[in-house]
C-alpha positions as CSV (number, residue, x, y, z in Angstrom):
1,X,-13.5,-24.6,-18.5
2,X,-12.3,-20.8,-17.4
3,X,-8.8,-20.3,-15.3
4,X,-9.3,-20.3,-11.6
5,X,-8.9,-16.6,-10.6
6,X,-8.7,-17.4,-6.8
7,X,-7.5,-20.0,-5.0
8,X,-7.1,-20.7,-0.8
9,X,-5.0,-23.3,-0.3
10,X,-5.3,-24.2,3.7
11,X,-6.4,-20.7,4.4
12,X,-6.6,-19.8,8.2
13,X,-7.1,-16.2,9.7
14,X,-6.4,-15.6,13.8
15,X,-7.2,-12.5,15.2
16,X,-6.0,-11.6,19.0
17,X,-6.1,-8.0,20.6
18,X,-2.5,-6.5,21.8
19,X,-3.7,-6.6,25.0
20,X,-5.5,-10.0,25.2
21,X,-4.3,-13.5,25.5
22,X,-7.5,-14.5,23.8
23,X,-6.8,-15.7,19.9
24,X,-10.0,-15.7,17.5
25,X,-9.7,-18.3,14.9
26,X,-11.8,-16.9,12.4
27,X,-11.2,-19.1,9.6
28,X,-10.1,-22.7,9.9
29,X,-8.2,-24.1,6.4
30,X,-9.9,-23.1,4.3
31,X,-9.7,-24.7,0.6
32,X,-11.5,-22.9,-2.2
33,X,-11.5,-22.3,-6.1
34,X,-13.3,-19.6,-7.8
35,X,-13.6,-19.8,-11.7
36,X,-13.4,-16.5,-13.9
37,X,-16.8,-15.8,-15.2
38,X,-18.5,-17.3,-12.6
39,X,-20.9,-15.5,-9.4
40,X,-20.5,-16.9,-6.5
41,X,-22.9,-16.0,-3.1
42,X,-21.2,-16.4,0.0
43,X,-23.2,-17.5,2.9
44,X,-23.2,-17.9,6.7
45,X,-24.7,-16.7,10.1
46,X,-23.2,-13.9,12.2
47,X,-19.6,-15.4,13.5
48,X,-19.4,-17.9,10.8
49,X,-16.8,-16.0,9.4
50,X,-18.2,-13.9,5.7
51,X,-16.8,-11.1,6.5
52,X,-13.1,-12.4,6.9
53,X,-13.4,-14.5,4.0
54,X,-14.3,-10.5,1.7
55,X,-11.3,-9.0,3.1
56,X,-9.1,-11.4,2.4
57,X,-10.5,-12.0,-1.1
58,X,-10.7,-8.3,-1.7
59,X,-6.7,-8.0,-0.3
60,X,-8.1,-5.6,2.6
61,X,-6.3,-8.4,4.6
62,X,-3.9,-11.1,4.2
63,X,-3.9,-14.8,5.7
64,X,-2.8,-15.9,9.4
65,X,-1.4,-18.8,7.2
66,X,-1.7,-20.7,4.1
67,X,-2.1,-19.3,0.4
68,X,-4.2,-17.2,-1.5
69,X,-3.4,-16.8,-5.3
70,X,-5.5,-14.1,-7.4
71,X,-4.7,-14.1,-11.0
72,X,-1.6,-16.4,-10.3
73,X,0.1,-13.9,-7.8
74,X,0.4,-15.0,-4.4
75,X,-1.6,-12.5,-2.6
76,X,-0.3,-13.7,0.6
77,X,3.2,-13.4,0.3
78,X,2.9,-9.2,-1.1
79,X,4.1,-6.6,1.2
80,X,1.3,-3.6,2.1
81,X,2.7,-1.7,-1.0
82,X,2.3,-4.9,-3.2
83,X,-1.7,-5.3,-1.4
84,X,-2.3,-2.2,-1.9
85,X,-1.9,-2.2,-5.7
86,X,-3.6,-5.3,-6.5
87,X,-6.2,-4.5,-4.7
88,X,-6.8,-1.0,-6.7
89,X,-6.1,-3.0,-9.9
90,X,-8.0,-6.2,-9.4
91,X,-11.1,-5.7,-7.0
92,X,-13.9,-3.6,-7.9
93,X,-15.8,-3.1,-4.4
94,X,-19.8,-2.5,-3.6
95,X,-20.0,-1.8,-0.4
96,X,-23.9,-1.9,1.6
97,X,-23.6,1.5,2.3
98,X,-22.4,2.7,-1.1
99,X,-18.9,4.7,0.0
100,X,-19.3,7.3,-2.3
101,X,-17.4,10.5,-1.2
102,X,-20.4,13.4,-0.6
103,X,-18.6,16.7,-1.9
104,X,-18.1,14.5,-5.5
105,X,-20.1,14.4,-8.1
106,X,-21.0,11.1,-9.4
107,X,-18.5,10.8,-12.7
108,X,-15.8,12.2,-10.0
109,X,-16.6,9.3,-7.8
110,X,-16.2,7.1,-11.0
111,X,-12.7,8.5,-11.4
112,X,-11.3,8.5,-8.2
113,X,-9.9,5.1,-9.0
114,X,-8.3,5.9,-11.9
115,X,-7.0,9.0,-10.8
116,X,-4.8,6.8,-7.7
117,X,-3.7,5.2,-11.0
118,X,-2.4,8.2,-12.7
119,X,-4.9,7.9,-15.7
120,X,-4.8,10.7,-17.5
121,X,-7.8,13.3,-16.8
122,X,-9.3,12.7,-20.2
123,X,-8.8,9.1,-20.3
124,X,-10.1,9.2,-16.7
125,X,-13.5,11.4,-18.0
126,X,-13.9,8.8,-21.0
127,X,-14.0,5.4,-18.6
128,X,-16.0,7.0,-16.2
129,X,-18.7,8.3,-19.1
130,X,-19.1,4.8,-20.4
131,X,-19.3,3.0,-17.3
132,X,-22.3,5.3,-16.0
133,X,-24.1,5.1,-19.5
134,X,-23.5,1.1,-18.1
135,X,-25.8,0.9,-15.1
136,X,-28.6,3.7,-16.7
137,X,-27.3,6.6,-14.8
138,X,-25.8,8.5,-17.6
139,X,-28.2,11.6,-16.9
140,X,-26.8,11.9,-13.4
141,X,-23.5,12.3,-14.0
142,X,-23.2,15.9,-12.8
143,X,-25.4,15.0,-9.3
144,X,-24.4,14.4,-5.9
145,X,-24.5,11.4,-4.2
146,X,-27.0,13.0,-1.9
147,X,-29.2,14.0,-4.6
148,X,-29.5,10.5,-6.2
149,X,-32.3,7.6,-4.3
150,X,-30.3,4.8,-3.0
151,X,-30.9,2.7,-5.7
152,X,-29.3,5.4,-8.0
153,X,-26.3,5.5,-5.5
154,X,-26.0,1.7,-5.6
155,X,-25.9,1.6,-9.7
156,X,-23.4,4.7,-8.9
157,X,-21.3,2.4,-6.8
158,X,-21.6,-0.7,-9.1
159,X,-20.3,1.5,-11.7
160,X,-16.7,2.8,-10.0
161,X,-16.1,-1.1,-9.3
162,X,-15.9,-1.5,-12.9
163,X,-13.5,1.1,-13.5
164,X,-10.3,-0.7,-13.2
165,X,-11.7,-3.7,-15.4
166,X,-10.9,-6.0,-11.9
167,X,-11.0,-9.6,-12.3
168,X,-13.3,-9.7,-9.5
169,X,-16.4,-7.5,-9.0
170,X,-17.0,-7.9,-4.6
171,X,-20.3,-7.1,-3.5
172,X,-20.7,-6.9,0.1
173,X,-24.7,-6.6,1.2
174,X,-25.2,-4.6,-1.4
175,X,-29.2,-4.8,-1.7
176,X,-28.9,-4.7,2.6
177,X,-30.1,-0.9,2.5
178,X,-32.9,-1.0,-0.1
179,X,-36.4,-1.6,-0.6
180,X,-37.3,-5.1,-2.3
181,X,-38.3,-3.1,-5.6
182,X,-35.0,-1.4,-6.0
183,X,-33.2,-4.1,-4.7
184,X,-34.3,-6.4,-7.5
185,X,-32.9,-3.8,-10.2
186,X,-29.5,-4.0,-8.3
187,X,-29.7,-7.7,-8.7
188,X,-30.7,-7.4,-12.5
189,X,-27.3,-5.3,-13.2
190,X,-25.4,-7.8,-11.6
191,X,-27.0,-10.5,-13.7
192,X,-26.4,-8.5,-16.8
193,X,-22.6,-7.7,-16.0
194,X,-22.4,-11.9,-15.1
195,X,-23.9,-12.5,-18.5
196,X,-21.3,-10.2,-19.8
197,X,-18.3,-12.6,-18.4
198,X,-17.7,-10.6,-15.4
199,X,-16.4,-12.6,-11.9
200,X,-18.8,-11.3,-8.9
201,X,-18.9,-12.6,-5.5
202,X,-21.5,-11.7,-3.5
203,X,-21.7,-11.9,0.4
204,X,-24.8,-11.7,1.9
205,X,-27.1,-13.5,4.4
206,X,-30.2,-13.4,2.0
207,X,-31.1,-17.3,0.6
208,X,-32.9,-14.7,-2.6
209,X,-30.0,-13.0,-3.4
210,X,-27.9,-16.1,-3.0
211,X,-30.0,-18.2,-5.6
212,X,-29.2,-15.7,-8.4
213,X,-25.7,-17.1,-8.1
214,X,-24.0,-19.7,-9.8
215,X,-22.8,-21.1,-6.9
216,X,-23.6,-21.0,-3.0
217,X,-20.6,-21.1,-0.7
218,X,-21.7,-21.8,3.1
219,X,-19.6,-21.2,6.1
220,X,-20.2,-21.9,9.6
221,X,-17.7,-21.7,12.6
222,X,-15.1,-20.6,10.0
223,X,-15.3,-23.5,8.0
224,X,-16.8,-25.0,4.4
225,X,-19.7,-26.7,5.3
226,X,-21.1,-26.3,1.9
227,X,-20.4,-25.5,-1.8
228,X,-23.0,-25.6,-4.0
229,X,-23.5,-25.2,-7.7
230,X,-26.7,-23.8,-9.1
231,X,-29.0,-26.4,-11.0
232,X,-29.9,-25.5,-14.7
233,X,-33.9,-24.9,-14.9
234,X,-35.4,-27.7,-16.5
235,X,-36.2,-27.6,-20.6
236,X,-39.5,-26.5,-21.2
């Protein structure tokens, strides 16, 4: 069996304006393990708390209380400094809305990452060649996002997460803003780079997208309410 590559331990998240009295509990202790290699969809309605659960996963925030480990480092325990560098070493984000930088051209989008990093500009040109050849975009290298379908932009996207090698790939909506066709050819590069050994986690509210996973997380109310694993299609 792989090494777990994320861990909650009793994970809780509160969130109360300066100027309220009112406290949001958006997570409620939680417990959960995430294998390397594996994908994982995680599910919920509107409020059930998804969207706390990515930024705390993807070190964009840190818990109210309990533990989070990634890679063995207590996430929870780093100051912003700390945060901010494993999340620019560890997570490669897909965002729904692609957050690729307009005035860039797509291999300078690739290498923005890397140049936060202080790769060298060569090395930097290198990674970012090979991960576009990757997704099937290598003859769009020199285009703008804004000259690219949203597809492309998508693959474009999928590609700078992979820059930094990350131990987790974090994919948040990221068919939300496409047609069913294209969306289904984002879906078949993640299955490719999951049949490559790559960790992805995958929050969305689509039952389609989630059954590509491994395994189904569901939350409601900021709680577990279920975790399930994928079963094997039957011999033939």
């Amino acid at each position: 069996m792989s090494e777990p590559i994320a861990v909650f331990q009793q994970v809780t998240k509160v969130y109360k304006a300066a100027e309220s009295s009112v406290a949001v509990q958006a997570l409620r202790g939680i417990d959960l393990t995430l294998q390397g290699g594996e994908s994982v969809a995680i599910l919920g309605p509107s409020g059930s708390g998804k969207s706390t659960m990515m930024n705390l996963i993807g070190c964009l925030d840190r818990p109210t209380s309990g533990i989070y480990y990634l890679g063995g480092v207590d996430v929870a325990a780093l100051d912003d400094d700390g945060l901010s560098d494993v999340r620019g070493r560890r997570i490669g984000f897909v965002f729904q809305d692609f957050n690729l930088i307009p005035q860039l051209t797509v291999l300078e989008n690739l290498e923005v990452p890397l140049f936060y990093q202080a790769v060298p500009p060569l090395e930097r040109r290198r990674r970012a060649m090979e991960a576009i050849e990757m997704v099937g975009l290598g003859d769009r290298g020199q285009h703008r996002p804004m000259e690219l379908s949203g597809g492309q932009q998508q693959r474009a996207a999928i590609a700078r997460s992979l820059m930094n090698d990350p131990l987790i790939i974090l994919a948040d909506e990221p068919t939300g803003n496409l047609d069913t066709v294209t969306g289904e050819m984002i879906l078949s590069v993640f299955d490719r780079l999951h049949a490559e050994g790559k960790t992805i986690i995958i929050v969305t509210h689509e039952v389609d997208v989630a059954a590509r996973c491994d395994r189904q997380v569901t939350l409601r109310d900021g709680r577990v309410v279920s975790d399930v694993m994928r079963q094997p299609a039957p011999a033939r």
